[in-house]
PDB file with one MODEL, atoms N, CA, C and O in Angstrom:
MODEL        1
ATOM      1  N   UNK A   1      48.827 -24.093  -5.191  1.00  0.00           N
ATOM      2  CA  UNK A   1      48.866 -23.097  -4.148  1.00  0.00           C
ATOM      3  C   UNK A   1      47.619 -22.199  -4.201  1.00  0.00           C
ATOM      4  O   UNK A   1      47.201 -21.814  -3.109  1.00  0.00           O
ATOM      5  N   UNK A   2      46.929 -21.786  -5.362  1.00  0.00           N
ATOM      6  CA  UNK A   2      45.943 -20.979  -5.531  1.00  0.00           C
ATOM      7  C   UNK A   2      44.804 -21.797  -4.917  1.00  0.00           C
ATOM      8  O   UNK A   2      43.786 -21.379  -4.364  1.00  0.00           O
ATOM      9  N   UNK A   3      45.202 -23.058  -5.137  1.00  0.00           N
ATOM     10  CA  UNK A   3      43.916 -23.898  -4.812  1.00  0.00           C
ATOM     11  C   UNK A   3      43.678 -23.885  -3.205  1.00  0.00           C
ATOM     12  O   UNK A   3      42.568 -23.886  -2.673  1.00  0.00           O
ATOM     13  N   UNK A   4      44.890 -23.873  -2.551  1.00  0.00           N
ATOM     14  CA  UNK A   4      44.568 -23.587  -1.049  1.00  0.00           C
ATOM     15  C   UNK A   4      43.792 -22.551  -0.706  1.00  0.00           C
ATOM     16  O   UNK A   4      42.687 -22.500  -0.165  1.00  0.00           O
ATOM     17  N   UNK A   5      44.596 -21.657  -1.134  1.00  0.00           N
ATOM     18  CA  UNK A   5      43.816 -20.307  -0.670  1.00  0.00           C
ATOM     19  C   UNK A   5      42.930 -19.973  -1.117  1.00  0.00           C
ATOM     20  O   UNK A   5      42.420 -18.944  -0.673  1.00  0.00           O
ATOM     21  N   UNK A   6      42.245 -20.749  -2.332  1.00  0.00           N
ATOM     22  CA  UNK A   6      40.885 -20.487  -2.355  1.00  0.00           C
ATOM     23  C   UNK A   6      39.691 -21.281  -1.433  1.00  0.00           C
ATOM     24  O   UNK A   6      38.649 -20.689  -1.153  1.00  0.00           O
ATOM     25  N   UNK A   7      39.916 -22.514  -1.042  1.00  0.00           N
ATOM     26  CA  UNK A   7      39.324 -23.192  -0.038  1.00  0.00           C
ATOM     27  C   UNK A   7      39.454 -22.472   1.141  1.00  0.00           C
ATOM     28  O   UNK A   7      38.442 -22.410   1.839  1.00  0.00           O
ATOM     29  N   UNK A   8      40.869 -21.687   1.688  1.00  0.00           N
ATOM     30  CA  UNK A   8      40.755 -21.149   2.639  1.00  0.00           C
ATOM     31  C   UNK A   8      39.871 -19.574   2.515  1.00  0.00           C
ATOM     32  O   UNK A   8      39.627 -19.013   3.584  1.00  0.00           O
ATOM     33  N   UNK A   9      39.601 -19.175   1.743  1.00  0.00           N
ATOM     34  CA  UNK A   9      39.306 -17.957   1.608  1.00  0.00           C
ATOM     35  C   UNK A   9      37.162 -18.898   2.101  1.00  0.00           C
ATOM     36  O   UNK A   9      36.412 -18.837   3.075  1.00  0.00           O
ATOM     37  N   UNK A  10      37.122 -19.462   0.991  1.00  0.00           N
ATOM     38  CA  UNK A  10      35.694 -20.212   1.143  1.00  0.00           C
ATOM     39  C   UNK A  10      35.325 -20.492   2.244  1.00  0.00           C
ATOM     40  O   UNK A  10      34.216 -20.063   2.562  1.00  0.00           O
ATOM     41  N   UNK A  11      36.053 -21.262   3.191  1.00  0.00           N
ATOM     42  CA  UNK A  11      36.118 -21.686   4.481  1.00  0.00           C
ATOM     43  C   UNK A  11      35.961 -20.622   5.033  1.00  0.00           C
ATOM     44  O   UNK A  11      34.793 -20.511   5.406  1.00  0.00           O
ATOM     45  N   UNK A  12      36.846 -19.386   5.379  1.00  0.00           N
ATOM     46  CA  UNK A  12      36.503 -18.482   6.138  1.00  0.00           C
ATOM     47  C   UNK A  12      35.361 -18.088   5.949  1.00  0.00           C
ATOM     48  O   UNK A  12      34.720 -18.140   6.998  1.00  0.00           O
ATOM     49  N   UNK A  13      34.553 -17.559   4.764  1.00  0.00           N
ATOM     50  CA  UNK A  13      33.809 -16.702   4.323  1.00  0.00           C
ATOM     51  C   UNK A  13      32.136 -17.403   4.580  1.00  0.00           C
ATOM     52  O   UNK A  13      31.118 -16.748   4.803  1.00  0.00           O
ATOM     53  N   UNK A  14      32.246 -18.853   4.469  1.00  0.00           N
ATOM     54  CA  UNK A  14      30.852 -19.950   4.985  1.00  0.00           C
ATOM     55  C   UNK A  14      30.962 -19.406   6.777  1.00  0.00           C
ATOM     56  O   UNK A  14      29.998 -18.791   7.232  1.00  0.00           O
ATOM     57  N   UNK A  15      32.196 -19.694   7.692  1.00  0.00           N
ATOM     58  CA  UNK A  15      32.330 -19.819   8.412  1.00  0.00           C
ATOM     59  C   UNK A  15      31.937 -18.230   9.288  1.00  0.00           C
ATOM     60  O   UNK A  15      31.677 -18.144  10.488  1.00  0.00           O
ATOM     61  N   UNK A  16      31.976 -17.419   8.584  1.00  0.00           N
ATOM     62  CA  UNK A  16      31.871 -15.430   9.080  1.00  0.00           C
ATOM     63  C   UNK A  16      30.132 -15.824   8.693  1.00  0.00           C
ATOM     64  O   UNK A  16      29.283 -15.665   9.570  1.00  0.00           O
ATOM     65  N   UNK A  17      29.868 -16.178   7.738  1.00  0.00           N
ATOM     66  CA  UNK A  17      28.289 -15.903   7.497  1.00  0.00           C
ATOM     67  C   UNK A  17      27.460 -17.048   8.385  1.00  0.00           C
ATOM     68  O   UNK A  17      26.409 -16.813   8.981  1.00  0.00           O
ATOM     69  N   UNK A  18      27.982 -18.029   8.359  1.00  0.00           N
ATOM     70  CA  UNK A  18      27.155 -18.694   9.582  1.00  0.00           C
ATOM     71  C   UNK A  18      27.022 -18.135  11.077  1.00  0.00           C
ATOM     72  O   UNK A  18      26.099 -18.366  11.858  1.00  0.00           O
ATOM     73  N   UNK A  19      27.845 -17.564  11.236  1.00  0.00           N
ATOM     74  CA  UNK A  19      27.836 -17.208  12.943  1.00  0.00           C
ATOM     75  C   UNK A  19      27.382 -15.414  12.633  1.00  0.00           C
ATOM     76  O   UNK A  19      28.112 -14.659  13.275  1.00  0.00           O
ATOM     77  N   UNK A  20      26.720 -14.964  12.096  1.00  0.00           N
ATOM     78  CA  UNK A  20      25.824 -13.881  12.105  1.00  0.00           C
ATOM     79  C   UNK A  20      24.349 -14.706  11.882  1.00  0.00           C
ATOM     80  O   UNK A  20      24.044 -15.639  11.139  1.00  0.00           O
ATOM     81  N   UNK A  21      23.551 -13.884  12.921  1.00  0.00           N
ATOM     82  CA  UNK A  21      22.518 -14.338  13.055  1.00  0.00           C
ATOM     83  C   UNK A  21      21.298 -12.867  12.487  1.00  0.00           C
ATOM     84  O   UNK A  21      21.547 -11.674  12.661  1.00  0.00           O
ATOM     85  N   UNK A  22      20.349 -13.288  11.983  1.00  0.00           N
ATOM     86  CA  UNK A  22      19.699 -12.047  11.642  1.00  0.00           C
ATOM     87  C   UNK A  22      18.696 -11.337  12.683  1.00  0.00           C
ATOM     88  O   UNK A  22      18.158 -12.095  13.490  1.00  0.00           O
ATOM     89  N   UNK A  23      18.397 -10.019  12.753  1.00  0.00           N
ATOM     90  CA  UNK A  23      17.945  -9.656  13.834  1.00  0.00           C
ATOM     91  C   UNK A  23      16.339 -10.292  13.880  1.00  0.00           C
ATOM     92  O   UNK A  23      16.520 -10.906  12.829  1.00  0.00           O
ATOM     93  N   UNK A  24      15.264 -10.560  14.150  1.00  0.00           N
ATOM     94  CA  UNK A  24      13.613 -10.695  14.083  1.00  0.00           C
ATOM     95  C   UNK A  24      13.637  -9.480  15.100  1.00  0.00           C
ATOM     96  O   UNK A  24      14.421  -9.296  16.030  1.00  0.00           O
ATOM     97  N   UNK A  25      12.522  -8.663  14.662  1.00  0.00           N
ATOM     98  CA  UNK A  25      11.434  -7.926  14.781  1.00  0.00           C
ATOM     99  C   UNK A  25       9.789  -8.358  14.910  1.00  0.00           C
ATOM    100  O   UNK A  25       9.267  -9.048  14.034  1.00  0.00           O
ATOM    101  N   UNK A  26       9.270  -8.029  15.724  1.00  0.00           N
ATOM    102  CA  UNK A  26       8.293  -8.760  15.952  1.00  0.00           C
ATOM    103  C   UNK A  26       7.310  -7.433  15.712  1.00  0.00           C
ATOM    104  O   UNK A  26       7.556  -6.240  15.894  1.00  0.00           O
ATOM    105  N   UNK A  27       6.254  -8.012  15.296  1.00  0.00           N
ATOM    106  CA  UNK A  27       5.385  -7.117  14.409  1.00  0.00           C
ATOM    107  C   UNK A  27       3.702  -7.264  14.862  1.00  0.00           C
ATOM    108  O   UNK A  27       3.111  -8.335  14.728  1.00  0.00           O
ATOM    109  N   UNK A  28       3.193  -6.315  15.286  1.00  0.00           N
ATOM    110  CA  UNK A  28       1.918  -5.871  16.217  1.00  0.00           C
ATOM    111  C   UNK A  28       1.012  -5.635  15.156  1.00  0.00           C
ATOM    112  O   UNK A  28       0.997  -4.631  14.443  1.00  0.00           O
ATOM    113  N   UNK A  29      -0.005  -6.955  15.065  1.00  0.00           N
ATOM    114  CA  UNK A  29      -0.643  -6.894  14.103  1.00  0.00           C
ATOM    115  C   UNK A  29      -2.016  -6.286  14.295  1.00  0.00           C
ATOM    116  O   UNK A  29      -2.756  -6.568  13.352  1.00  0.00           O
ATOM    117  N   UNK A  30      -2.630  -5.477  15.303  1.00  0.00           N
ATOM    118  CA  UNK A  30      -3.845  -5.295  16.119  1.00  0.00           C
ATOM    119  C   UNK A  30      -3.441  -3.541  14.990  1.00  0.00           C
ATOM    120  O   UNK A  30      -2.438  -2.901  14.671  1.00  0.00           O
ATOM    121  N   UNK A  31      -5.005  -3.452  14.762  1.00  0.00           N
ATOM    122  CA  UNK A  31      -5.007  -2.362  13.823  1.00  0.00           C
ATOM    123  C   UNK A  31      -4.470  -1.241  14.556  1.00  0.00           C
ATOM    124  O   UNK A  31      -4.348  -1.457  15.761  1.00  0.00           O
ATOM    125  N   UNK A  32      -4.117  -0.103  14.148  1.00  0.00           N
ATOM    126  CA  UNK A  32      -3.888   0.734  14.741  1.00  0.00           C
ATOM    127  C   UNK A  32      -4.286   1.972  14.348  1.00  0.00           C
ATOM    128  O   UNK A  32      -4.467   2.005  13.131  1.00  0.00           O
ATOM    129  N   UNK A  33      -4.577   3.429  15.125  1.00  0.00           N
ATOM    130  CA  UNK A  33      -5.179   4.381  14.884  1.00  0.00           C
ATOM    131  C   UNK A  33      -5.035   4.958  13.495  1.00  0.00           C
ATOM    132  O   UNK A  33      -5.846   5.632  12.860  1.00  0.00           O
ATOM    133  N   UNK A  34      -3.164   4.322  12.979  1.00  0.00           N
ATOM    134  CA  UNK A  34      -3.216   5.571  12.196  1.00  0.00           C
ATOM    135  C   UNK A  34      -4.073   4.836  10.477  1.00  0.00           C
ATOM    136  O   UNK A  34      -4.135   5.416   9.393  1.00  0.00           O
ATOM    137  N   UNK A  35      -4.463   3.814  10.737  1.00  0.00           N
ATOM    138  CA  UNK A  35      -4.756   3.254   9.526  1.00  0.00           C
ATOM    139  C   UNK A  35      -6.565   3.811   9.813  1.00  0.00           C
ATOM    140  O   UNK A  35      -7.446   3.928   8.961  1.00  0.00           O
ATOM    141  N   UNK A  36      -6.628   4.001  10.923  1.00  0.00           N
ATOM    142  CA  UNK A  36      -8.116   4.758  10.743  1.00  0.00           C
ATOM    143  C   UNK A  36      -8.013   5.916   9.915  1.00  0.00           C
ATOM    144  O   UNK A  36      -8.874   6.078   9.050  1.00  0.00           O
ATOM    145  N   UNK A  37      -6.923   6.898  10.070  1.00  0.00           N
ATOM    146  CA  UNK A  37      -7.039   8.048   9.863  1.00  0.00           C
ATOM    147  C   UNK A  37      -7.065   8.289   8.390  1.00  0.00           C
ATOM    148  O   UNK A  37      -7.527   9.241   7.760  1.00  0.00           O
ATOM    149  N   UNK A  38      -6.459   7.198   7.984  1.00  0.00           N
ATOM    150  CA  UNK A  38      -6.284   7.389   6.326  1.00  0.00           C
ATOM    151  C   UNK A  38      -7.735   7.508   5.093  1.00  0.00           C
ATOM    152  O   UNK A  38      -7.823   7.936   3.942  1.00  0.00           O
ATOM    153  N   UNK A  39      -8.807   6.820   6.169  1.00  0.00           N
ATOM    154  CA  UNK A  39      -9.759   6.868   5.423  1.00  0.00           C
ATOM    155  C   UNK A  39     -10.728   8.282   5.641  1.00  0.00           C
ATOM    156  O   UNK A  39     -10.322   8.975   6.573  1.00  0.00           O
ATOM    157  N   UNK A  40     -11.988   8.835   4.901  1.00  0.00           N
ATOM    158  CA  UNK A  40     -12.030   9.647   4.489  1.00  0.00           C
ATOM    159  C   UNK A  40     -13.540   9.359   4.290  1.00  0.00           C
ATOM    160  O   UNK A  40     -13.825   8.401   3.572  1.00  0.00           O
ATOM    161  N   UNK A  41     -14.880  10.333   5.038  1.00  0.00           N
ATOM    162  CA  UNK A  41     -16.093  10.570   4.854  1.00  0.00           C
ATOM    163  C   UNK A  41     -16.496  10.236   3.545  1.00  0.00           C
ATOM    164  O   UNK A  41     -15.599   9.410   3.377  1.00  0.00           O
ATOM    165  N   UNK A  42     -16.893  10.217   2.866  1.00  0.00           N
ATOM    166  CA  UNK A  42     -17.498  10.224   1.289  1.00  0.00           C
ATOM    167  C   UNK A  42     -18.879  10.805   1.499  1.00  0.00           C
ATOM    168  O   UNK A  42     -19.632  10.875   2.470  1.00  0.00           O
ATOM    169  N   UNK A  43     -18.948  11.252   0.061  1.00  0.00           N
ATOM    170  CA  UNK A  43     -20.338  12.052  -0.109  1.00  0.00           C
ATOM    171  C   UNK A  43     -21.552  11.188  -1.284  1.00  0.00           C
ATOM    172  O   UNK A  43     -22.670  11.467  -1.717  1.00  0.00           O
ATOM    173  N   UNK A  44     -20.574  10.028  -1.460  1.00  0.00           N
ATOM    174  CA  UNK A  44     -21.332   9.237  -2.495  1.00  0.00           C
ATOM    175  C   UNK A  44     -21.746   8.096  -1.821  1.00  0.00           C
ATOM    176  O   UNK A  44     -21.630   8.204  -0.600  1.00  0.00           O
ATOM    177  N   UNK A  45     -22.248   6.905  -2.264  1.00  0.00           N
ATOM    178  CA  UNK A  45     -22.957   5.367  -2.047  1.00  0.00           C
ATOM    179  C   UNK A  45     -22.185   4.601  -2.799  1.00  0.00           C
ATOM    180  O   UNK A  45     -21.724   3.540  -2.377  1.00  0.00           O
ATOM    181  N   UNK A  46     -21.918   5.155  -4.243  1.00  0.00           N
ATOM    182  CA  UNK A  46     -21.723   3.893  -5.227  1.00  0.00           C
ATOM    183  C   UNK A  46     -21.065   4.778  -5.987  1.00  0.00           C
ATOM    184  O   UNK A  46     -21.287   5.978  -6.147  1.00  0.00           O
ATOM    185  N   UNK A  47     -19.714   3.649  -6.729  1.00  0.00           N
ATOM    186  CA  UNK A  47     -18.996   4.796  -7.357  1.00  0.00           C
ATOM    187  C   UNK A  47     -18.969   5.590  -8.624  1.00  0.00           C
ATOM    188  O   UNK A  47     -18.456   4.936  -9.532  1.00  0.00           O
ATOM    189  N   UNK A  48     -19.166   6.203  -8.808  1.00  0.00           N
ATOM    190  CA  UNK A  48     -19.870   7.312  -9.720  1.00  0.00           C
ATOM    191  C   UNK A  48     -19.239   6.691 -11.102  1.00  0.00           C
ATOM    192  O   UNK A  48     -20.098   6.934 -11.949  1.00  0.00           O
ATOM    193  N   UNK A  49     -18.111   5.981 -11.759  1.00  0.00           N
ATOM    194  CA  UNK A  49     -17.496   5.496 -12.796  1.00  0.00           C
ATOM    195  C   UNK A  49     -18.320   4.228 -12.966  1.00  0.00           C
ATOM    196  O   UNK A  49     -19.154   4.214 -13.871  1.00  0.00           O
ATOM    197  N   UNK A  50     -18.183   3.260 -12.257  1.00  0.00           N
ATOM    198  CA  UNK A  50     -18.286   1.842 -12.514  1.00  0.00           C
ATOM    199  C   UNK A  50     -19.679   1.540 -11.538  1.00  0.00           C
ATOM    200  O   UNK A  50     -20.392   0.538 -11.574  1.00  0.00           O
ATOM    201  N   UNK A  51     -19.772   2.349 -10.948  1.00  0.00           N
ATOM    202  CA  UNK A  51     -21.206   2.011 -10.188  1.00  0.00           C
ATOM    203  C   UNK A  51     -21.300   1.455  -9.184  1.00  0.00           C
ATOM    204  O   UNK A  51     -22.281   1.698  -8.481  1.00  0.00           O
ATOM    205  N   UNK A  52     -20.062   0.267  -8.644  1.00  0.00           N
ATOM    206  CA  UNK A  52     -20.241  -0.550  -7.469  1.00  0.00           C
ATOM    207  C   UNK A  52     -20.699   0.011  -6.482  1.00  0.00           C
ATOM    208  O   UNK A  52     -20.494   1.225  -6.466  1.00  0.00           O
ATOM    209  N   UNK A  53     -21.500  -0.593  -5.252  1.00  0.00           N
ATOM    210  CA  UNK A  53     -20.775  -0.299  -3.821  1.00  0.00           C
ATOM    211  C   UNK A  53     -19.906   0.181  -3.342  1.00  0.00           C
ATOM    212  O   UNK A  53     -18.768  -0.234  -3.564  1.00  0.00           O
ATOM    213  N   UNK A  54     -20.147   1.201  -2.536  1.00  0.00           N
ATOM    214  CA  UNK A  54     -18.895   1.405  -1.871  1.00  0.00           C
ATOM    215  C   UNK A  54     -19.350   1.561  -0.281  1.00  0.00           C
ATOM    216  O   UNK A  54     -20.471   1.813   0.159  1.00  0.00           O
ATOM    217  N   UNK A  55     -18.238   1.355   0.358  1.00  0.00           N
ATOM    218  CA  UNK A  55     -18.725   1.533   1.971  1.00  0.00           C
ATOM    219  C   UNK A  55     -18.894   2.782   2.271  1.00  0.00           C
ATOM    220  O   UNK A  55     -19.199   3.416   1.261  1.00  0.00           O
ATOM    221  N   UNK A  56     -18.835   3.423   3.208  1.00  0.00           N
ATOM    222  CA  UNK A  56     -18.967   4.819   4.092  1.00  0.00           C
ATOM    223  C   UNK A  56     -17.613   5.601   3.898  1.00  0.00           C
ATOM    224  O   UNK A  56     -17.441   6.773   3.564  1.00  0.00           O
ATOM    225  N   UNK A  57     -16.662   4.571   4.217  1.00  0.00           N
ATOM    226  CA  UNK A  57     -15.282   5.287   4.259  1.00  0.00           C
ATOM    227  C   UNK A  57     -14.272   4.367   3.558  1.00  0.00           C
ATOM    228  O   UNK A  57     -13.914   3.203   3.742  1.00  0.00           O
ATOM    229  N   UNK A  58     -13.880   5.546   2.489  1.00  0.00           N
ATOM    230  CA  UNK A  58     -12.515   4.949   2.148  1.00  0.00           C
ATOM    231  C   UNK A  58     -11.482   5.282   2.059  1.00  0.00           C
ATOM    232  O   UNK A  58     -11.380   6.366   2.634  1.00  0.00           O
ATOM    233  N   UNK A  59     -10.199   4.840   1.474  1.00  0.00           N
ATOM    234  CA  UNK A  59      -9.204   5.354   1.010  1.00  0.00           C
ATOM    235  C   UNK A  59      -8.826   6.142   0.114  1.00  0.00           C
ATOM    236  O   UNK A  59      -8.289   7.238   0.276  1.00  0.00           O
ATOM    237  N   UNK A  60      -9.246   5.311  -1.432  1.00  0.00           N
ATOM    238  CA  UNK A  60      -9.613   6.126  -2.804  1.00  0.00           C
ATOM    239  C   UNK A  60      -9.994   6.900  -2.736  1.00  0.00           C
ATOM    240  O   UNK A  60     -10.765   6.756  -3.685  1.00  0.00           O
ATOM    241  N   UNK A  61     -10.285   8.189  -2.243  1.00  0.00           N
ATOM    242  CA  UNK A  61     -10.860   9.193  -2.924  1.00  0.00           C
ATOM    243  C   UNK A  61     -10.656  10.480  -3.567  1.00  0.00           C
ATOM    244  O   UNK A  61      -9.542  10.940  -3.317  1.00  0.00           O
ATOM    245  N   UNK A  62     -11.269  11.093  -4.202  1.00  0.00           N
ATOM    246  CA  UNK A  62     -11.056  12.744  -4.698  1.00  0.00           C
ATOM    247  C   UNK A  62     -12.159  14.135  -4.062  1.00  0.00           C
ATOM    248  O   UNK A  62     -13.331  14.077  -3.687  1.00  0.00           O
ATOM    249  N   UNK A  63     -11.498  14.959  -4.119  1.00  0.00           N
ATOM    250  CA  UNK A  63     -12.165  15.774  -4.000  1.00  0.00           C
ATOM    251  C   UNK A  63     -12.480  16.435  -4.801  1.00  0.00           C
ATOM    252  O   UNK A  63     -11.611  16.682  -5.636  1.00  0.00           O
ATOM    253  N   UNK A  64     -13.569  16.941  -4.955  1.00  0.00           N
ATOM    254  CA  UNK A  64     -14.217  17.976  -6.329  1.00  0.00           C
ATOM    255  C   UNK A  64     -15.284  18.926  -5.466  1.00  0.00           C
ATOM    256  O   UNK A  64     -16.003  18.454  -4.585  1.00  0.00           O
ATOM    257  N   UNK A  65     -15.279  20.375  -5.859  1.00  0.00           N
ATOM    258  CA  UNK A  65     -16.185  21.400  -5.120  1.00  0.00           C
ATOM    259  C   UNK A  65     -16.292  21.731  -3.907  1.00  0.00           C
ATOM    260  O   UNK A  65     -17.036  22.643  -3.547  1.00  0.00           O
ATOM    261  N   UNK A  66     -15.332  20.819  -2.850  1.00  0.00           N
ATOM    262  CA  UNK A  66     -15.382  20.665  -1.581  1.00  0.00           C
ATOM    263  C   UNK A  66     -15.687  19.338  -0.782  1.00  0.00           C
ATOM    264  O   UNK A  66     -15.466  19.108   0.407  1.00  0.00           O
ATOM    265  N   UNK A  67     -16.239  18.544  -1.719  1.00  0.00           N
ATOM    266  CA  UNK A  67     -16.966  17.336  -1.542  1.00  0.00           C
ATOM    267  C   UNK A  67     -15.968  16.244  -1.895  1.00  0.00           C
ATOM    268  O   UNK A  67     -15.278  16.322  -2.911  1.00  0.00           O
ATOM    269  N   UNK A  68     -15.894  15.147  -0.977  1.00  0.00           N
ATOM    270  CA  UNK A  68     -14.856  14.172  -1.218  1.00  0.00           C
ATOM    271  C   UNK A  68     -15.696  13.097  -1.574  1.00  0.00           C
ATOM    272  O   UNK A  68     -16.788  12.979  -1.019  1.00  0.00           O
ATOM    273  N   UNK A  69     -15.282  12.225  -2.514  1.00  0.00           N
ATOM    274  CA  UNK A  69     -16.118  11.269  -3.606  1.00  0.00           C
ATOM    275  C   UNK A  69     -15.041  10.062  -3.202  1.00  0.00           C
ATOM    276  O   UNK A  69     -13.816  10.118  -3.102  1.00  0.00           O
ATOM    277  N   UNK A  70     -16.310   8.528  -2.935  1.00  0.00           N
ATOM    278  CA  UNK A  70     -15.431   7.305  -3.041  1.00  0.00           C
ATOM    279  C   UNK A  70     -15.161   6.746  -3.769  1.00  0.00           C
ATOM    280  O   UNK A  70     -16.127   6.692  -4.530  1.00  0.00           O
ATOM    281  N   UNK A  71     -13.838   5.799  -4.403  1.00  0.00           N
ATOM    282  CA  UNK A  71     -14.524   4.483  -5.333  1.00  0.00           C
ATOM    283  C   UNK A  71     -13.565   3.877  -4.930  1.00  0.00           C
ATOM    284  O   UNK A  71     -12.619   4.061  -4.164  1.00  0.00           O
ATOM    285  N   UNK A  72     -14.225   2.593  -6.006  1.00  0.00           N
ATOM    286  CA  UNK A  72     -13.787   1.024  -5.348  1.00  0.00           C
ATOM    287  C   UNK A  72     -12.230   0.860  -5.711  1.00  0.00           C
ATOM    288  O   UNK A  72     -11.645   0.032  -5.014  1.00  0.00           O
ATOM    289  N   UNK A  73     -11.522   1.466  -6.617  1.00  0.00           N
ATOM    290  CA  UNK A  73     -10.036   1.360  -6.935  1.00  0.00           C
ATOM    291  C   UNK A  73      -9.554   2.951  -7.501  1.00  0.00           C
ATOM    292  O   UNK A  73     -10.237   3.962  -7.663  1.00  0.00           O
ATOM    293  N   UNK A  74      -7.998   2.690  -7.733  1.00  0.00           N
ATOM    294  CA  UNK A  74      -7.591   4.108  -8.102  1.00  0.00           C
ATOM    295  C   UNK A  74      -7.768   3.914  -9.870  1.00  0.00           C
ATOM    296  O   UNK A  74      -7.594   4.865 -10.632  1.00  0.00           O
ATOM    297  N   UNK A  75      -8.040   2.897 -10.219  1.00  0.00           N
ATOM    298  CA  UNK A  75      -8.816   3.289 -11.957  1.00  0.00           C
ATOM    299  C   UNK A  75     -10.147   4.437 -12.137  1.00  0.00           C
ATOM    300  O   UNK A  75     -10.272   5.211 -13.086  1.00  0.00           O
ATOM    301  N   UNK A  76     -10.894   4.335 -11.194  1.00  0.00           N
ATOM    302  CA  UNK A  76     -11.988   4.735 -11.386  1.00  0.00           C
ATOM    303  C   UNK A  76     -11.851   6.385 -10.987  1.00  0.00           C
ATOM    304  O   UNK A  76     -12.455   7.403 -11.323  1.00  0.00           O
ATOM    305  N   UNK A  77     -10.856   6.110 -10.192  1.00  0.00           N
ATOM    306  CA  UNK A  77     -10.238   7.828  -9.088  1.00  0.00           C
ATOM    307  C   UNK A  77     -10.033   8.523 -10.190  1.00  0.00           C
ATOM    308  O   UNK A  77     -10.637   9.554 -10.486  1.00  0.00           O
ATOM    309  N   UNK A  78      -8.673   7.674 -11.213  1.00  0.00           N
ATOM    310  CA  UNK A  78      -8.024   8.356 -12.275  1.00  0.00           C
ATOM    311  C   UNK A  78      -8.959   9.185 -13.554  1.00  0.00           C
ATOM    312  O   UNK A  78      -8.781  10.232 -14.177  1.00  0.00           O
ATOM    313  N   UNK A  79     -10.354   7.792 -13.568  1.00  0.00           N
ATOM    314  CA  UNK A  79     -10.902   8.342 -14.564  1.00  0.00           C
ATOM    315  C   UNK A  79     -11.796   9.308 -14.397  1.00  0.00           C
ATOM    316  O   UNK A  79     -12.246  10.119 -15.207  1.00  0.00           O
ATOM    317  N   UNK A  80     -12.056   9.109 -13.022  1.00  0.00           N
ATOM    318  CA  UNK A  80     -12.791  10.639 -12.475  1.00  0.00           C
ATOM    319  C   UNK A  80     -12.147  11.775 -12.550  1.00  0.00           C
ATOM    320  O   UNK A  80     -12.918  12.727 -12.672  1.00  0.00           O
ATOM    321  N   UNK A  81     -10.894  12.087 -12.522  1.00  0.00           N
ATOM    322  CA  UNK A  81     -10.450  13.486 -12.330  1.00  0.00           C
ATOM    323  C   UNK A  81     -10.137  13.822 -13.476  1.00  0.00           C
ATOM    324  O   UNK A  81      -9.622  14.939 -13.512  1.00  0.00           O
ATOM    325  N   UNK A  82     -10.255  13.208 -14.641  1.00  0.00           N
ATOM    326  CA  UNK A  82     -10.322  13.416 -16.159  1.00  0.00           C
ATOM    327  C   UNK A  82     -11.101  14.416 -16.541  1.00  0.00           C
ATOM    328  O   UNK A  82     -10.846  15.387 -17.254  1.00  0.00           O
ATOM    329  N   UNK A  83     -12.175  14.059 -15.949  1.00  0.00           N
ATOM    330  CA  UNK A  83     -13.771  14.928 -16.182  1.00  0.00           C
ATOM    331  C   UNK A  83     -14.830  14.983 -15.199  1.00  0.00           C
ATOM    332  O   UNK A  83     -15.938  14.493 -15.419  1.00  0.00           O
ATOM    333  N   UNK A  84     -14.484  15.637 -13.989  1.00  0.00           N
ATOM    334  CA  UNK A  84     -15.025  15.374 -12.810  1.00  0.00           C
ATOM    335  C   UNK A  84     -16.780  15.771 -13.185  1.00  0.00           C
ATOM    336  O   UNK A  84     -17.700  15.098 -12.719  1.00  0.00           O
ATOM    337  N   UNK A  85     -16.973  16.848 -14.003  1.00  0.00           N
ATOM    338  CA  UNK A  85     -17.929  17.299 -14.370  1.00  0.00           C
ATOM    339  C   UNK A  85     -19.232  16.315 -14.640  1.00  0.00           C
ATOM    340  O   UNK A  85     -20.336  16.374 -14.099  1.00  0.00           O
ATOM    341  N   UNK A  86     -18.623  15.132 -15.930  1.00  0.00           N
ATOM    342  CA  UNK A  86     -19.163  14.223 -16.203  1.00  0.00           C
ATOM    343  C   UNK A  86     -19.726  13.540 -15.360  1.00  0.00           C
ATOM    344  O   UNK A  86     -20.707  12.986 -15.856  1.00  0.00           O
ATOM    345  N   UNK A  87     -19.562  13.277 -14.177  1.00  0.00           N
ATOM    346  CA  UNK A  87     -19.734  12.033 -13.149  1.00  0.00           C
ATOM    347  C   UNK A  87     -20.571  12.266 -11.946  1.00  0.00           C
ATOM    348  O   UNK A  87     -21.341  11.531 -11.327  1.00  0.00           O
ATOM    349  N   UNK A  88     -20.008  14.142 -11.713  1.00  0.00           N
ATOM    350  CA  UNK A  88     -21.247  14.221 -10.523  1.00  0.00           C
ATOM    351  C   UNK A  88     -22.775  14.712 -10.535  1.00  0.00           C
ATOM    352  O   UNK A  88     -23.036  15.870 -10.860  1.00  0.00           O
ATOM    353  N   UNK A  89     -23.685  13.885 -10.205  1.00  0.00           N
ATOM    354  CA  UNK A  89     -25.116  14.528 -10.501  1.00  0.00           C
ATOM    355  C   UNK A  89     -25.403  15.865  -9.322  1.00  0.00           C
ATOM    356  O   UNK A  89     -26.452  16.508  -9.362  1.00  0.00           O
TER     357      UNK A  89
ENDMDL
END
């Protein structure tokens, strides 16, 4: 008898989850303003820790004295605000 009602319980429970369907959302991949906004003038070229390149505008950055500084990852961010002193000429 347990054995029925566990097939029936199974049965129902395949049978409730098949007939829900999940919603899709469709997703607008064309950049949009606000991912402009996130980035940020810089006052540097190259990043003052590790030296790379950096573009014009980024994300990473800190501010020190008024002046907002780029770099290429948030390692270099972190190790800048350690000793900001050290880093800016």
């Amino acid at each position: 008898m347990k054995y029925i009602f566990s097939v029936a319980f199974v049965a129902i429970s395949i049978l409730s989850c098949s007939q829900q369907t999940p919603e899709v959302k469709k997703v607008n991949h064309k950049k949009s303003s606000t991912t402009q906004k996130l980035t940020a003038k810089v006052v540097n070229t190259e990043d003052p820790i590790c030296h790379m390149e950096i573009p014009k505008y980024m994300k990473d950055t800190a501010v020190y004295k008024g002046k907002t500084y780029g770099f290429c990852n948030s390692m270099c961010k972190d190790e800048f605000k350690k000793n900001p002193k050290k880093y800016v000429k």
